[in-house]
mmCIF file of the N, C-alpha and C atoms, coordinates in Angstrom:
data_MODEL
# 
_entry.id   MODEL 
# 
loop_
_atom_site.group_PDB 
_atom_site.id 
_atom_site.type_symbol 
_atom_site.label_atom_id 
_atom_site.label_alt_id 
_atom_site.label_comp_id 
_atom_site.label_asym_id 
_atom_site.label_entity_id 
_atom_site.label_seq_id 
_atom_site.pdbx_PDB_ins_code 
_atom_site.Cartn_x 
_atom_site.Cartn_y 
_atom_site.Cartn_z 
_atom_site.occupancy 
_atom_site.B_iso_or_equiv 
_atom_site.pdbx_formal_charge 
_atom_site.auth_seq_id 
_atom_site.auth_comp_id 
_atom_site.auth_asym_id 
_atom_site.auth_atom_id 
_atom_site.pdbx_PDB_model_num 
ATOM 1   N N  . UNK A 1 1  ? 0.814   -1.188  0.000   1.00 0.00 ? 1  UNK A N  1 
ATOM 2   C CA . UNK A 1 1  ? 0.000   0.000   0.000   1.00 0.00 ? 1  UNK A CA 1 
ATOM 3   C C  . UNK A 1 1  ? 0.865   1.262   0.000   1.00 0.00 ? 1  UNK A C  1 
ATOM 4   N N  . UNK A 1 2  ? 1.925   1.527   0.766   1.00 0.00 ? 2  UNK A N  1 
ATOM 5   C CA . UNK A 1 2  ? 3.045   2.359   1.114   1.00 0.00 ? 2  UNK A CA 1 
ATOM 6   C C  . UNK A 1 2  ? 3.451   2.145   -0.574  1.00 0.00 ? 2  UNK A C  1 
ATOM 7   N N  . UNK A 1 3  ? 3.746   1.432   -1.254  1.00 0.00 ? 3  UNK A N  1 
ATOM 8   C CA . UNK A 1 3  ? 4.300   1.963   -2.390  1.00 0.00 ? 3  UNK A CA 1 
ATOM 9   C C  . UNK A 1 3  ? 2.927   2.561   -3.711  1.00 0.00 ? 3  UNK A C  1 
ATOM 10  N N  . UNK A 1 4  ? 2.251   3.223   -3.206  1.00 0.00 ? 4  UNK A N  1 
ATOM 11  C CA . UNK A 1 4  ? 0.727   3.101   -3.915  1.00 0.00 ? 4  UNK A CA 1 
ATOM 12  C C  . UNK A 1 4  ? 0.229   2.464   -4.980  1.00 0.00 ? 4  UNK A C  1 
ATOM 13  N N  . UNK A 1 5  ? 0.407   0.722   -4.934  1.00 0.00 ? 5  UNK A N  1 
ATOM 14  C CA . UNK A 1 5  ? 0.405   -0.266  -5.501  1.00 0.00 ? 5  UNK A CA 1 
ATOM 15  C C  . UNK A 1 5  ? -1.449  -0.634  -4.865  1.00 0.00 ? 5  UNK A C  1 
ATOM 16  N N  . UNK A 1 6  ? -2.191  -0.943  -5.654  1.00 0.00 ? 6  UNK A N  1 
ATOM 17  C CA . UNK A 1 6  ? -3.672  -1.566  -5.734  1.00 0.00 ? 6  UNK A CA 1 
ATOM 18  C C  . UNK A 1 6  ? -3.637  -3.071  -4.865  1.00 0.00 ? 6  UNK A C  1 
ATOM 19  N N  . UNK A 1 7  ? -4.441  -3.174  -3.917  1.00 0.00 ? 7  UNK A N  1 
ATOM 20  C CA . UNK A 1 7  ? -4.252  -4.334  -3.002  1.00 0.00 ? 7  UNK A CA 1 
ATOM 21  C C  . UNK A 1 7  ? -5.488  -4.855  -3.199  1.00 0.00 ? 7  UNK A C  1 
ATOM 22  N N  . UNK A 1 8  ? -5.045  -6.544  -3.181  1.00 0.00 ? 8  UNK A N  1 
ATOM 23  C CA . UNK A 1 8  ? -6.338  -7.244  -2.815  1.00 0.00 ? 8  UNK A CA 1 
ATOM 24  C C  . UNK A 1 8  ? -6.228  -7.846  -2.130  1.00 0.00 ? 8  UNK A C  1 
ATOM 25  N N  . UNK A 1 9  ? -7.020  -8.119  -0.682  1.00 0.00 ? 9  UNK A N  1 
ATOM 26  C CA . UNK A 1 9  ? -6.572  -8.972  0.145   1.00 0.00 ? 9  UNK A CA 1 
ATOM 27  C C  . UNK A 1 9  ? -8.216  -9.549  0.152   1.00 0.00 ? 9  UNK A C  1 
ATOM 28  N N  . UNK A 1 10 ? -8.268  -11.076 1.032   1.00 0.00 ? 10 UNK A N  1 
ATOM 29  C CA . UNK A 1 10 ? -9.026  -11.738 1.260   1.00 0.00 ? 10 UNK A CA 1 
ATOM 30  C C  . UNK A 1 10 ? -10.212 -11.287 2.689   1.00 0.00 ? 10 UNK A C  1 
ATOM 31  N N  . UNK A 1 11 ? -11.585 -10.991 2.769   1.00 0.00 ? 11 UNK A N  1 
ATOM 32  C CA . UNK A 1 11 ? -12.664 -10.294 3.060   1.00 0.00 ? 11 UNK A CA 1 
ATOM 33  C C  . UNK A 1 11 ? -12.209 -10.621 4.422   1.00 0.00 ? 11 UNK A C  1 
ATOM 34  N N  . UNK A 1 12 ? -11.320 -11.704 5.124   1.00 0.00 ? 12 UNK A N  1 
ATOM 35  C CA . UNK A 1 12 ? -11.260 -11.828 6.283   1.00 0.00 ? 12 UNK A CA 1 
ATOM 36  C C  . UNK A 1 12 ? -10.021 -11.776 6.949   1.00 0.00 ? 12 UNK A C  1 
ATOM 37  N N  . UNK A 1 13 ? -9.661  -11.899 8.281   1.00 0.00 ? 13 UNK A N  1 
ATOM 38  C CA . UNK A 1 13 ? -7.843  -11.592 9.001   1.00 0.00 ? 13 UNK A CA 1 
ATOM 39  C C  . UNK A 1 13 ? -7.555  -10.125 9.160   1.00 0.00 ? 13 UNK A C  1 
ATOM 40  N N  . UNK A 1 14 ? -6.156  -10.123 9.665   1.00 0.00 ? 14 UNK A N  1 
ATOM 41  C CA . UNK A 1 14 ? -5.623  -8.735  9.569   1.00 0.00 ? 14 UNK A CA 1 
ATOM 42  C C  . UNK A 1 14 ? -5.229  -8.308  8.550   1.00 0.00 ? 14 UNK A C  1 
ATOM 43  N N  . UNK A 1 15 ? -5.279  -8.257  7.282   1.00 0.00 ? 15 UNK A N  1 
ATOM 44  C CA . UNK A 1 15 ? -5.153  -7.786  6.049   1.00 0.00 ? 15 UNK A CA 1 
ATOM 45  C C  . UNK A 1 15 ? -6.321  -7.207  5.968   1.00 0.00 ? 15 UNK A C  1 
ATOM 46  N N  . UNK A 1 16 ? -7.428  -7.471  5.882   1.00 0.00 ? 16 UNK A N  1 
ATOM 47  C CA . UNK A 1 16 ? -8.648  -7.387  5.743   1.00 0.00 ? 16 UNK A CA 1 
ATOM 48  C C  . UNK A 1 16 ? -8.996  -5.818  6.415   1.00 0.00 ? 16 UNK A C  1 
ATOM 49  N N  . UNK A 1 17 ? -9.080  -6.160  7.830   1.00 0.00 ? 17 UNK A N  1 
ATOM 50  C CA . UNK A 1 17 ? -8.843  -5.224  9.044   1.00 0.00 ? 17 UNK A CA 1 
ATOM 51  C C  . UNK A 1 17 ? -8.230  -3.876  8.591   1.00 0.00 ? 17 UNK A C  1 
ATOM 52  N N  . UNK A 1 18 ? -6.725  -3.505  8.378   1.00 0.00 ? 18 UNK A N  1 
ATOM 53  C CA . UNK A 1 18 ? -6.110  -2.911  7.922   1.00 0.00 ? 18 UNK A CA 1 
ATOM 54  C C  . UNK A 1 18 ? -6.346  -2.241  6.576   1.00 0.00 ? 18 UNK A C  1 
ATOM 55  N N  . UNK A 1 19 ? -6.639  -2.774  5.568   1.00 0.00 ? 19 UNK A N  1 
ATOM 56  C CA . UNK A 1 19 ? -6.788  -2.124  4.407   1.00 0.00 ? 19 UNK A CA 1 
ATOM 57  C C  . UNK A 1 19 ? -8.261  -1.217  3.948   1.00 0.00 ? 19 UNK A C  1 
ATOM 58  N N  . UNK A 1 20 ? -9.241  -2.081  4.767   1.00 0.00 ? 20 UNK A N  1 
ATOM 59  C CA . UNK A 1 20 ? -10.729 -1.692  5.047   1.00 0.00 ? 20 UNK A CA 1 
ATOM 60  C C  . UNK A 1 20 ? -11.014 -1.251  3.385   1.00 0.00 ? 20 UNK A C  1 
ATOM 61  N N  . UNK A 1 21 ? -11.586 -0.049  3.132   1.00 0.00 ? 21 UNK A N  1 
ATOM 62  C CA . UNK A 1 21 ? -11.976 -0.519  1.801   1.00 0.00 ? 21 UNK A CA 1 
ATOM 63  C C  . UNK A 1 21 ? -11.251 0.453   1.029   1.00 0.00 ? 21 UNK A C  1 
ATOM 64  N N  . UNK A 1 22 ? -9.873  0.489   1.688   1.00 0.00 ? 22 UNK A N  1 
ATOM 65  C CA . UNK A 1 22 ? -8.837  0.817   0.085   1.00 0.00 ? 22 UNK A CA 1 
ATOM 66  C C  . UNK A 1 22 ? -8.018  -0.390  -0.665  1.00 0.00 ? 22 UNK A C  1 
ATOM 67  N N  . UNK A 1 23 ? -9.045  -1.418  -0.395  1.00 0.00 ? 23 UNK A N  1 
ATOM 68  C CA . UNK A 1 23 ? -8.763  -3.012  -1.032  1.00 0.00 ? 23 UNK A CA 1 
ATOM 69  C C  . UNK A 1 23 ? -9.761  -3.464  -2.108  1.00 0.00 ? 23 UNK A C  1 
ATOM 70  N N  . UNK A 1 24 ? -9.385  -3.666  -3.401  1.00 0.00 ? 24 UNK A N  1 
ATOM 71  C CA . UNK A 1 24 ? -10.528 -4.922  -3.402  1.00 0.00 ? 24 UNK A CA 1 
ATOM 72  C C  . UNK A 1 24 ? -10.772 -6.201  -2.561  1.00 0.00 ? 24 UNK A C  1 
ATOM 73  N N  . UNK A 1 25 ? -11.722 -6.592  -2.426  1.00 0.00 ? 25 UNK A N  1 
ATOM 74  C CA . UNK A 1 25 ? -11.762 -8.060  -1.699  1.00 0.00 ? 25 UNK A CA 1 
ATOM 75  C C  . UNK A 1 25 ? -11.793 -9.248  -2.345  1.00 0.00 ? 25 UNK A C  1 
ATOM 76  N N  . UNK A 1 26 ? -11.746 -10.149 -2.082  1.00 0.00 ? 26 UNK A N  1 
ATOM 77  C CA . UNK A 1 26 ? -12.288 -11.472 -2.563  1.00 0.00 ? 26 UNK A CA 1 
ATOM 78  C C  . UNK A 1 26 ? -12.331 -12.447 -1.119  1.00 0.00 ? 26 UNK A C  1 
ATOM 79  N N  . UNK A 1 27 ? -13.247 -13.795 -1.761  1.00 0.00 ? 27 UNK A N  1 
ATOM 80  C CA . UNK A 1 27 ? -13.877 -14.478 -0.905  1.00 0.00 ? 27 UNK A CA 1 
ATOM 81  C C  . UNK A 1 27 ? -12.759 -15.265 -0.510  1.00 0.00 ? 27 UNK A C  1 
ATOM 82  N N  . UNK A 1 28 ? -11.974 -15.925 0.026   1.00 0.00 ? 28 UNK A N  1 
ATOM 83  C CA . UNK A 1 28 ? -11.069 -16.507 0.913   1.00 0.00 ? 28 UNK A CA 1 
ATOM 84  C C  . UNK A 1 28 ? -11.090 -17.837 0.270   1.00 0.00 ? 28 UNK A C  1 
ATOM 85  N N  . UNK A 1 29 ? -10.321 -18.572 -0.318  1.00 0.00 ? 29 UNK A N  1 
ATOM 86  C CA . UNK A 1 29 ? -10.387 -19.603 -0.903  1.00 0.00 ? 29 UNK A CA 1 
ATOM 87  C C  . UNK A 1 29 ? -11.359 -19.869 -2.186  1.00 0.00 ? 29 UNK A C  1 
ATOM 88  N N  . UNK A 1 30 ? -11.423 -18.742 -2.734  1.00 0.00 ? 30 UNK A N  1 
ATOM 89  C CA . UNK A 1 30 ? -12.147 -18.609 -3.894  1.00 0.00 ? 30 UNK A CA 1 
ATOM 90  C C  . UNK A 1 30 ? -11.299 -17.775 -5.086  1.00 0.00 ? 30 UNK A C  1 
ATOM 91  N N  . UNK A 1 31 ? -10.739 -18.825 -5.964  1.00 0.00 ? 31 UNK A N  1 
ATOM 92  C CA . UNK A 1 31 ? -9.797  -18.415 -6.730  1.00 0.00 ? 31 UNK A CA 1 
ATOM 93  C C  . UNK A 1 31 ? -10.087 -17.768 -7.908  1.00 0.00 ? 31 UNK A C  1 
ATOM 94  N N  . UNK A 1 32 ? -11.596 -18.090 -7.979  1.00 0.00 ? 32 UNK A N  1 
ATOM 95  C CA . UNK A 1 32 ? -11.934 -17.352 -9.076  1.00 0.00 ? 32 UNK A CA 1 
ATOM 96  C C  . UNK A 1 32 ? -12.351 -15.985 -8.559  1.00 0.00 ? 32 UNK A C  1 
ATOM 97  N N  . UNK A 1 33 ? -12.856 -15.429 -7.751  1.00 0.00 ? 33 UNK A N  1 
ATOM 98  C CA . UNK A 1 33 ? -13.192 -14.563 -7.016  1.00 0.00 ? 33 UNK A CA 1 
ATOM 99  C C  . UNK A 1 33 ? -11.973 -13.622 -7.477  1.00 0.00 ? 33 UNK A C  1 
ATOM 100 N N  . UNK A 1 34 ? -10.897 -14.000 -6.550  1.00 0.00 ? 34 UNK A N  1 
ATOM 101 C CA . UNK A 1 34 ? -9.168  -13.563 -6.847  1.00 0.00 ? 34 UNK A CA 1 
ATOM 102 C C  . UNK A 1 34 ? -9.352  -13.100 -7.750  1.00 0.00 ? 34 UNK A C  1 
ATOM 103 N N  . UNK A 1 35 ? -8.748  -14.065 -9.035  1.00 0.00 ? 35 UNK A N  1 
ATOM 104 C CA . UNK A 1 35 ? -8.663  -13.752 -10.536 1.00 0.00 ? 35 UNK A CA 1 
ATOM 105 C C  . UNK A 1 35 ? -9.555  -12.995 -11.052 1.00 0.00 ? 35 UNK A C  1 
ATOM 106 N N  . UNK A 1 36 ? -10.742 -12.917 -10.685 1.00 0.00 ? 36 UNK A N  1 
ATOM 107 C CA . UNK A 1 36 ? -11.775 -11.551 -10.991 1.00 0.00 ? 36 UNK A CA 1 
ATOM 108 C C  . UNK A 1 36 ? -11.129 -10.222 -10.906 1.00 0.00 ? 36 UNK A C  1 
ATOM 109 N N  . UNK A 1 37 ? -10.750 -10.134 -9.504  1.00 0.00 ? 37 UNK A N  1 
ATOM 110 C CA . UNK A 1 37 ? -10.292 -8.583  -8.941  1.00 0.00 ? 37 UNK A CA 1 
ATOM 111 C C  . UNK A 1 37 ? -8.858  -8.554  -9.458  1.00 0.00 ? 37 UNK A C  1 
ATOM 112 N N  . UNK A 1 38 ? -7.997  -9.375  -9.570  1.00 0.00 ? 38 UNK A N  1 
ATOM 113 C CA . UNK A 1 38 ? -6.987  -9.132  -10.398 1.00 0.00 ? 38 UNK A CA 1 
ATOM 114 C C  . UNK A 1 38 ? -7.638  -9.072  -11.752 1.00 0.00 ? 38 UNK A C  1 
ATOM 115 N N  . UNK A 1 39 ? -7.991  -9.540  -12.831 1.00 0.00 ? 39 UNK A N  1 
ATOM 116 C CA . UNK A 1 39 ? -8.775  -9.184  -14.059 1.00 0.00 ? 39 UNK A CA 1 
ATOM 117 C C  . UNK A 1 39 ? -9.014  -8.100  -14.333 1.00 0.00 ? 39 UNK A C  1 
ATOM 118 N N  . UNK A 1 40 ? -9.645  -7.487  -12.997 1.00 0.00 ? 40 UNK A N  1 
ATOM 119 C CA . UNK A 1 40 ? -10.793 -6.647  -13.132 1.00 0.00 ? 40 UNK A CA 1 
ATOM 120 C C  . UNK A 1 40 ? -9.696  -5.068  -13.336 1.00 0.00 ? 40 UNK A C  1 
ATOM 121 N N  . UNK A 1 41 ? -8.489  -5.173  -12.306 1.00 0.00 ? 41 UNK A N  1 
ATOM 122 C CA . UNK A 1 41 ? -7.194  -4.164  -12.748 1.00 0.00 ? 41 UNK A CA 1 
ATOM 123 C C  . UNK A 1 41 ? -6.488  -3.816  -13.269 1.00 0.00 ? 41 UNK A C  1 
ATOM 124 N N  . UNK A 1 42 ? -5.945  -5.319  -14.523 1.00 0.00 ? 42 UNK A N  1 
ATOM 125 C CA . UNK A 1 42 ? -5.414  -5.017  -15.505 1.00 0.00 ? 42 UNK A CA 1 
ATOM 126 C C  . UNK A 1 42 ? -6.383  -4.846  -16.707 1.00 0.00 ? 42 UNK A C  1 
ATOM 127 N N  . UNK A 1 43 ? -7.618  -4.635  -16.447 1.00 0.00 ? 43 UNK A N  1 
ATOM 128 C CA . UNK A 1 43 ? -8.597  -4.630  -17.818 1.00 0.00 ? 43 UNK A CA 1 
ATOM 129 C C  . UNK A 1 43 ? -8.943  -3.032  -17.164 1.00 0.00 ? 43 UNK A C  1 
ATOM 130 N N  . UNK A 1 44 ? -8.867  -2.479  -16.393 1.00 0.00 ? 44 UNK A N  1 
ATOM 131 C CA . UNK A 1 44 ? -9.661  -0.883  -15.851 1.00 0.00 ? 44 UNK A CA 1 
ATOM 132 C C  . UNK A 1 44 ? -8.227  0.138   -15.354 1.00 0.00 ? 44 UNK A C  1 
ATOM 133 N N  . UNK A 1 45 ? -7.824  0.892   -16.586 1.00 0.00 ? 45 UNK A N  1 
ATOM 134 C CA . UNK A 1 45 ? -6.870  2.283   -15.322 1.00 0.00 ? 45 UNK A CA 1 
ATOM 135 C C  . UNK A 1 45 ? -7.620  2.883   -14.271 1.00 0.00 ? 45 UNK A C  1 
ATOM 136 N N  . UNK A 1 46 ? -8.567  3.154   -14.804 1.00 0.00 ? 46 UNK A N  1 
ATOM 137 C CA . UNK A 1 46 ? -9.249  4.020   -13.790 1.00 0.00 ? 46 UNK A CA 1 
ATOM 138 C C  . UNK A 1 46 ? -9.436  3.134   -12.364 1.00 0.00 ? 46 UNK A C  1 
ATOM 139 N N  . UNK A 1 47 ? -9.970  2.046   -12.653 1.00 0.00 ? 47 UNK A N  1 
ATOM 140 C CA . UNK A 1 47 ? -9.976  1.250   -11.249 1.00 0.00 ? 47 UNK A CA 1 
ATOM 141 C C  . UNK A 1 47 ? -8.585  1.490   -10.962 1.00 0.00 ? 47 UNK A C  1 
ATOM 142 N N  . UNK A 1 48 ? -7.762  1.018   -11.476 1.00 0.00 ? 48 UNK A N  1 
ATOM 143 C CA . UNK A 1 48 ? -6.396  0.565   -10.931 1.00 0.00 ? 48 UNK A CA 1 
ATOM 144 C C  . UNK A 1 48 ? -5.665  2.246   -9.967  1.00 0.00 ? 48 UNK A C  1 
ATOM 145 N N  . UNK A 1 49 ? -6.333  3.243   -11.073 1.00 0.00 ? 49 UNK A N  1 
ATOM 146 C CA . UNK A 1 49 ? -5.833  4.425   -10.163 1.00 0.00 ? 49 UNK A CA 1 
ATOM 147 C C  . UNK A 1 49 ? -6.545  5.138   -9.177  1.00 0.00 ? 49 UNK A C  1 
ATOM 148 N N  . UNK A 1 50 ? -7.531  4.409   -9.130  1.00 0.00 ? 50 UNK A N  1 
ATOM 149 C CA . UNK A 1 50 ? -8.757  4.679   -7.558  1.00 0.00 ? 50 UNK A CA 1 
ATOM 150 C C  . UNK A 1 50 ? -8.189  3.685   -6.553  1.00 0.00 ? 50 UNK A C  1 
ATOM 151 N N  . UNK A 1 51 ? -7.751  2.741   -6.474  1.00 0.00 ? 51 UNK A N  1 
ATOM 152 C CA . UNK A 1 51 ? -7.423  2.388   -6.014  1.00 0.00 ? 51 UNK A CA 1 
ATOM 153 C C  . UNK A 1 51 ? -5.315  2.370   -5.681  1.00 0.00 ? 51 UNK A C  1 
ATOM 154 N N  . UNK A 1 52 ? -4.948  2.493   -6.228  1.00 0.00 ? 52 UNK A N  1 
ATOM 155 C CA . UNK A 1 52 ? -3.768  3.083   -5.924  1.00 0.00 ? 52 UNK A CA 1 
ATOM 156 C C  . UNK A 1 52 ? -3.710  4.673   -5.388  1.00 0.00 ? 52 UNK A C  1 
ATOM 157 N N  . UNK A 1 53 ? -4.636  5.812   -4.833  1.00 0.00 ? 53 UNK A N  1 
ATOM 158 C CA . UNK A 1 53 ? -4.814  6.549   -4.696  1.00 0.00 ? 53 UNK A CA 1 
ATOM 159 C C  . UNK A 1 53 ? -5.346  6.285   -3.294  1.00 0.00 ? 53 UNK A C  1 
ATOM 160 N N  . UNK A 1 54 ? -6.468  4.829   -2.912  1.00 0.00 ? 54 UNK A N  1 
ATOM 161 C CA . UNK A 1 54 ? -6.860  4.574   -1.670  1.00 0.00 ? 54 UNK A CA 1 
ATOM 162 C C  . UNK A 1 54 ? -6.014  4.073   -1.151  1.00 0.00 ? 54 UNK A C  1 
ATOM 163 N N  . UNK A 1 55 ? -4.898  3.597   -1.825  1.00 0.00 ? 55 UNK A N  1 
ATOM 164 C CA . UNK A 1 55 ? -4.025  2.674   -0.815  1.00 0.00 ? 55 UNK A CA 1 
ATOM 165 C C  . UNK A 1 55 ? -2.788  3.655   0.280   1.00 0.00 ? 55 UNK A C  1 
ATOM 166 N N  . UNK A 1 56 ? -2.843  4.835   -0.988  1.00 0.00 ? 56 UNK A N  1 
ATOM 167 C CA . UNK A 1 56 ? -1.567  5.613   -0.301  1.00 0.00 ? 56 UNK A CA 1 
ATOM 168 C C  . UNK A 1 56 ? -2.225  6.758   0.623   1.00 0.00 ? 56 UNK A C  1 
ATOM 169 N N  . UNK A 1 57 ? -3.838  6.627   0.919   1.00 0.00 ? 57 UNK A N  1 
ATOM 170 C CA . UNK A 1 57 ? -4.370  7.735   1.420   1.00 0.00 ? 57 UNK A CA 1 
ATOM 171 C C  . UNK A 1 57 ? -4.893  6.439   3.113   1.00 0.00 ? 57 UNK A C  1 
ATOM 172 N N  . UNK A 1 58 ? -5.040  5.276   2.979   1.00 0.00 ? 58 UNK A N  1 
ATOM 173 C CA . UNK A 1 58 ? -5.039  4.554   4.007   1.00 0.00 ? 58 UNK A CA 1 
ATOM 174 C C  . UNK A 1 58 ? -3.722  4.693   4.871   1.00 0.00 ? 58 UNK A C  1 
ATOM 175 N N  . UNK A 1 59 ? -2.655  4.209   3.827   1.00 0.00 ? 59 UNK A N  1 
ATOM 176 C CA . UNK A 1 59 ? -1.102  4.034   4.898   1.00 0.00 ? 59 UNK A CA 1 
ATOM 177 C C  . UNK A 1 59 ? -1.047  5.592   5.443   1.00 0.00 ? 59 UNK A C  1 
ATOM 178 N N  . UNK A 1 60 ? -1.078  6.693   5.429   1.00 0.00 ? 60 UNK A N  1 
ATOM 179 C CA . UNK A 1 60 ? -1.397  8.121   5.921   1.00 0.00 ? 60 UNK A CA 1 
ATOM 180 C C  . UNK A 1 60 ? -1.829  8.136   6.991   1.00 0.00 ? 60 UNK A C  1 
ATOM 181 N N  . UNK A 1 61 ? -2.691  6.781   7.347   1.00 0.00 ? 61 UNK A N  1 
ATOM 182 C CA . UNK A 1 61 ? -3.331  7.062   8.516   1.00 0.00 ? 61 UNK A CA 1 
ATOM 183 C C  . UNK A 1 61 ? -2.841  6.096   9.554   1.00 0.00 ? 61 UNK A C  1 
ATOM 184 N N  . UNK A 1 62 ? -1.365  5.806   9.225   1.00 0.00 ? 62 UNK A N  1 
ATOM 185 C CA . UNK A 1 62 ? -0.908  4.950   10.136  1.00 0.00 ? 62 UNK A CA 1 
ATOM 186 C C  . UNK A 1 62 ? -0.049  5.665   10.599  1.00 0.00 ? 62 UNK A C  1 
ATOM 187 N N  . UNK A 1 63 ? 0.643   6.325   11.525  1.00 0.00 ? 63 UNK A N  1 
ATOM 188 C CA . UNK A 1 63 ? 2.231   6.664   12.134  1.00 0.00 ? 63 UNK A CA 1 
ATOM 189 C C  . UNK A 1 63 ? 2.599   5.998   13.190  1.00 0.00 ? 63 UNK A C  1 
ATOM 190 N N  . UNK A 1 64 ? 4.228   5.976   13.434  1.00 0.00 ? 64 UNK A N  1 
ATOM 191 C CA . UNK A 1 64 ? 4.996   5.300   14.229  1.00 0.00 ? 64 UNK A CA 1 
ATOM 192 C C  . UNK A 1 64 ? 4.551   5.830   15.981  1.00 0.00 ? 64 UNK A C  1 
ATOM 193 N N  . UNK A 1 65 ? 3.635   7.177   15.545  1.00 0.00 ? 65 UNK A N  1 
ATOM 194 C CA . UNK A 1 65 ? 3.710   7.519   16.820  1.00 0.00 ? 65 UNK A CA 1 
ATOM 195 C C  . UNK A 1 65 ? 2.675   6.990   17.410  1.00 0.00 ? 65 UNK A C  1 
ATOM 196 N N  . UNK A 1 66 ? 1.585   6.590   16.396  1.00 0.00 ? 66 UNK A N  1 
ATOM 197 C CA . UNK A 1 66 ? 0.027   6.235   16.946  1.00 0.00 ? 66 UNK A CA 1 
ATOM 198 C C  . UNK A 1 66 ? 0.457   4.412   17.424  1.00 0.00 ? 66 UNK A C  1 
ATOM 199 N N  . UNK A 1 67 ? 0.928   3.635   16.121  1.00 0.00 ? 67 UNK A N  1 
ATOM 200 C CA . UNK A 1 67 ? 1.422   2.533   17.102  1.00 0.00 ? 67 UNK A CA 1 
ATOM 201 C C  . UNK A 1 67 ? 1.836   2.476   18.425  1.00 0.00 ? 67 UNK A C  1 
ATOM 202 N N  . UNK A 1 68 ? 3.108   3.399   18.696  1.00 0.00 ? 68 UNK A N  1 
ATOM 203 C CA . UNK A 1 68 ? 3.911   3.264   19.798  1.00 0.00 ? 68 UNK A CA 1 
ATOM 204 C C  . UNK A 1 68 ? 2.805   3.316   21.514  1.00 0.00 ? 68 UNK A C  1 
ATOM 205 N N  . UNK A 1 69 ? 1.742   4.498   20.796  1.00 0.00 ? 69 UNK A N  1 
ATOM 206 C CA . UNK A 1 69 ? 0.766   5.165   21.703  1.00 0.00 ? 69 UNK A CA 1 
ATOM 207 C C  . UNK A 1 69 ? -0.190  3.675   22.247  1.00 0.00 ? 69 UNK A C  1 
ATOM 208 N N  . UNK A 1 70 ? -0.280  2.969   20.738  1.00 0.00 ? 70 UNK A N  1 
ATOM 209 C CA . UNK A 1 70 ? -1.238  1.630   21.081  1.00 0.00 ? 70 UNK A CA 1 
ATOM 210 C C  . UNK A 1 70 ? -0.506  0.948   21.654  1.00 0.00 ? 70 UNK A C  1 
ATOM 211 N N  . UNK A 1 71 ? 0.334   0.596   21.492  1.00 0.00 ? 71 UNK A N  1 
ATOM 212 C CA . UNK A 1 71 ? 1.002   -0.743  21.868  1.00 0.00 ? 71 UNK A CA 1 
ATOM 213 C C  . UNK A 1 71 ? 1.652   -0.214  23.986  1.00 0.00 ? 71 UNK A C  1 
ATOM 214 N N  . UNK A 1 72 ? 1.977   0.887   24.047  1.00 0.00 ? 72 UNK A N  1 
ATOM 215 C CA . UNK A 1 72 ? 1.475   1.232   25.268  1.00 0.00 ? 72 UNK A CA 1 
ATOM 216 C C  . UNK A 1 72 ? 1.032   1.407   25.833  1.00 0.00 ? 72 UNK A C  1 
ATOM 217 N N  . UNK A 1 73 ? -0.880  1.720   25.438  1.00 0.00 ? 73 UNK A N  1 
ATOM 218 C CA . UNK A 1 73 ? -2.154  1.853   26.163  1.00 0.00 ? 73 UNK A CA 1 
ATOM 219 C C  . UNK A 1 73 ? -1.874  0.198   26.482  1.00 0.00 ? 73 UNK A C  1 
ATOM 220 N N  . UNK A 1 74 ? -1.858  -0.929  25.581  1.00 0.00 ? 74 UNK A N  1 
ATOM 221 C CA . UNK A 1 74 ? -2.311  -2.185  25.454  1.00 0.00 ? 74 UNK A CA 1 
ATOM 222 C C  . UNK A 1 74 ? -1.624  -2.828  26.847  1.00 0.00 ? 74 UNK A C  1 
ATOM 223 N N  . UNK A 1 75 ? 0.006   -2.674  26.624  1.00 0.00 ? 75 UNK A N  1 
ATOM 224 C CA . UNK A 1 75 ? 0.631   -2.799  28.072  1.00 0.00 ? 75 UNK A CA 1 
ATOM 225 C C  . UNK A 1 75 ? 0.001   -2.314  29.254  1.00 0.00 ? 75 UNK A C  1 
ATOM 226 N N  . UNK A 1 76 ? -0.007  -1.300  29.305  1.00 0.00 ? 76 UNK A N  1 
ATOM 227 C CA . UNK A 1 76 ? -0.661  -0.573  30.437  1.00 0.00 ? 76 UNK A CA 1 
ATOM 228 C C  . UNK A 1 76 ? -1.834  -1.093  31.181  1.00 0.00 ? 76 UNK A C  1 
ATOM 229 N N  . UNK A 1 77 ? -2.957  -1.583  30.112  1.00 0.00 ? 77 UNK A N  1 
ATOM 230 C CA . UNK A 1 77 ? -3.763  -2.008  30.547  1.00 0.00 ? 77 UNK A CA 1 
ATOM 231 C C  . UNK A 1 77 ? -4.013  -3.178  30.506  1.00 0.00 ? 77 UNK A C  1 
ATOM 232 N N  . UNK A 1 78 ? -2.777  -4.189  29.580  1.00 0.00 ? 78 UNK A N  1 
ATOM 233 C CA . UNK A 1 78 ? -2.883  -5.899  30.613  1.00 0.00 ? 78 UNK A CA 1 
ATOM 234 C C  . UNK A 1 78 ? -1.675  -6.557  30.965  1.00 0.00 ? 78 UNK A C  1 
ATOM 235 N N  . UNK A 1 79 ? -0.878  -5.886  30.592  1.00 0.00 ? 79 UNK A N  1 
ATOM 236 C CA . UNK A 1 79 ? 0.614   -6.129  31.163  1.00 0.00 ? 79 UNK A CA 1 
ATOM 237 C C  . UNK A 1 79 ? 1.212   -5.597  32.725  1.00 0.00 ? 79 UNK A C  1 
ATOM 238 N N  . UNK A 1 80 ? 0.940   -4.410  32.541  1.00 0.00 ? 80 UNK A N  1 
ATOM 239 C CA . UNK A 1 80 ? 0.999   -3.671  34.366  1.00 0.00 ? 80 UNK A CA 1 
ATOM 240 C C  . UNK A 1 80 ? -0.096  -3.522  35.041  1.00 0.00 ? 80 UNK A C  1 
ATOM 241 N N  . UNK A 1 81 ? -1.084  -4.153  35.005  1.00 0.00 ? 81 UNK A N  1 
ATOM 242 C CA . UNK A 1 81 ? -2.327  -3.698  35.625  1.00 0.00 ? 81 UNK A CA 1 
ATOM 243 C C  . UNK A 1 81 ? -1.679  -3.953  37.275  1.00 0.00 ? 81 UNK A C  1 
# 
């Protein structure tokens, strides 16, 4: 996503989670599904650049500082309780 490359990840997991809907999806063990949304990017620029446009406007909303902030609320509240 960081390189504003078009992602497809599968509708479920932490991929899923993370990309929310600057992804296409597909159904999880459904290969044709896959090959659709890949299909569907090298047959559409315009898809391909709506979506390379969501991918680099998602990673934006990640910083090192907001992790650091989570991953120390998370301690805080089950590691040192």
């Amino acid at each position: 996503m960081a390189s504003g490359l078009p992602v497809i990840v599968p509708r479920s997991g932490g991929a899923y989670e993370v990309a929310r809907n600057a992804a296409l999806t597909f159904e999880p063990g459904d290969s044709d599904d896959l090959a659709e949304k890949l299909q569907a990017l090298m047959d559409d620029p315009g898809l391909y650049e709506k979506m390379s446009e969501k991918s680099i406007q998602r990673v934006g909303e990640f910083t090192w500082s907001e992790a650091a902030e989570k991953y120390l609320d998370f301690f805080e509240r089950v590691v040192f309780r």
